[in-house]
N, C-alpha and C positions, 0 to 999 in steps of 0.2 A: 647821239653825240659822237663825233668823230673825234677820233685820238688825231694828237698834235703830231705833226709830222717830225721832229727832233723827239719823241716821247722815249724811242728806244736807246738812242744815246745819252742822254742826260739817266737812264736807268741805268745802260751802262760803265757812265759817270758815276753815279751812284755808289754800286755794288762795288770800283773801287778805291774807292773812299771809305765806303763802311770796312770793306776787307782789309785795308793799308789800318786802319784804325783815328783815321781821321775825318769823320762824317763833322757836316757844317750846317745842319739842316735838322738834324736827329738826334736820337738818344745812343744811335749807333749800337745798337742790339742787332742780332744775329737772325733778326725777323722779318719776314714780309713787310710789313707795317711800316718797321725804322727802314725799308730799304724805300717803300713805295714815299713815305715822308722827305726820306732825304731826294728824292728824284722830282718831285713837286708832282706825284701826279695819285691819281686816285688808284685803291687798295686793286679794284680790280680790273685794273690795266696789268696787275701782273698773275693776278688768277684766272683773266677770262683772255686775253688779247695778245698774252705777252710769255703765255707759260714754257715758252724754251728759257728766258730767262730766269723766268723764278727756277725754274728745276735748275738752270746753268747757278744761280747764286747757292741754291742749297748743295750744289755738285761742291764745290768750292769749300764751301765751309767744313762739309765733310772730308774734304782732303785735305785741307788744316788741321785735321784732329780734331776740330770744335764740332760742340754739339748747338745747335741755334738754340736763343735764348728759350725760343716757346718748347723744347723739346725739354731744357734742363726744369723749366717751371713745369710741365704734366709729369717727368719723374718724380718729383719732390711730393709732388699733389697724388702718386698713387704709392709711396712709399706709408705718406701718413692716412690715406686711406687704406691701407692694408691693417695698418696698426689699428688702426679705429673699427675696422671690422673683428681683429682679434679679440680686442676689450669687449666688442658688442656682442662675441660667442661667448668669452667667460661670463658674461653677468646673464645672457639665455639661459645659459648651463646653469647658473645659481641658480636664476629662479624659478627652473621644470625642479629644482632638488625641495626650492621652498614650498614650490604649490604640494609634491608629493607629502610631503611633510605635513602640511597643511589639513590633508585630505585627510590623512591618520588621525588627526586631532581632533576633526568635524566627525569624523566618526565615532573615533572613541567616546567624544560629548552626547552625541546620539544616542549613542548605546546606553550610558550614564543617563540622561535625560529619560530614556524610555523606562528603564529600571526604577528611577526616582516616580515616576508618576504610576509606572503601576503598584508600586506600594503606597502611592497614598489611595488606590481604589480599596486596596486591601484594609482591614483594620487588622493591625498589627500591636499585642496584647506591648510588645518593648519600645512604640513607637508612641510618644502623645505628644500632642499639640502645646507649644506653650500659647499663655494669655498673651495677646499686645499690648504695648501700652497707650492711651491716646496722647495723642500729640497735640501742644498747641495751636490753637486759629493760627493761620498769617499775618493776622492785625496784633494780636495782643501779646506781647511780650511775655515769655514764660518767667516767671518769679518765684521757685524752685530751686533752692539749693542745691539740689543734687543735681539737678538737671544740668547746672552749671561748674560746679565742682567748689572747691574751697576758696573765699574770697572772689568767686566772678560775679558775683550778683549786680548789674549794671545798677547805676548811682541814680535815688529817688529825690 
């Protein structure tokens, strides 16, 4: 596809419109985009065809002191990506402190665990077994006083 032969003045057109601050076409942002939009012509006529101009509109802007819009939206976008990697060191940091902790604990039960079952290989004269008591089936309602305490005896 060949570029329109007026392609570069109407882009010229453009950049000063968007620059005066009265773009007629666009959102009139400080970008490629609103510049290539207010010009009527495709994005990259100024990235592939036309880049003394885009480098001439970005010249510009920077000697306005402006910073073009896509540059103010990637600051913003790696300020709070900074912060979100902060928060995402502090709660790593938590939780190497939780698993160590953790590991203490699995151990310490271990260790408790092993000591508990080699006394029960032992027979130990200070250690006995109590009796269980059996439990009621699943189907039949236990009807036991005690079992239920004072007053709970479900209604016959």
């Amino acid at each position: 596809m060949s570029p329109a032969h007026d392609e570069r003045d109407r882009i010229s057109a453009a950049m000063d419109r968007i620059l005066k601050g009265t773009p007629q076409h666009s959102n009139g942002a400080l970008t490629i985009v609103a510049l290539a939009q207010e010009a009527g012509v495709p994005r990259n006529a100024l990235t592939q065809r036309h880049l003394d101009l885009k480098n001439d509109f970005y010249a510009q802007v920077k000697a306005r002191g402006q910073m073009p819009d896509s540059e103010v939206r990637l600051r913003k976008q790696i300020v709070k990506l900074k912060e979100l990697r902060h928060e995402d060191a502090k709660e790593l940091s938590q939780l190497r402190t939780d698993v160590e902790h953790l590991v203490r604990v699995v151990n310490q039960l271990t260790s408790e665990n092993r000591q508990l079952r080699n006394a029960l290989t032992q027979p130990d004269p200070r250690v006995r077994a109590l009796p269980t008591q059996p439990h009621p089936s699943a189907g039949s309602p236990c009807r036991d006083p005690e079992h239920f305490g004072a007053g709970a005896l479900p209604a016959i």
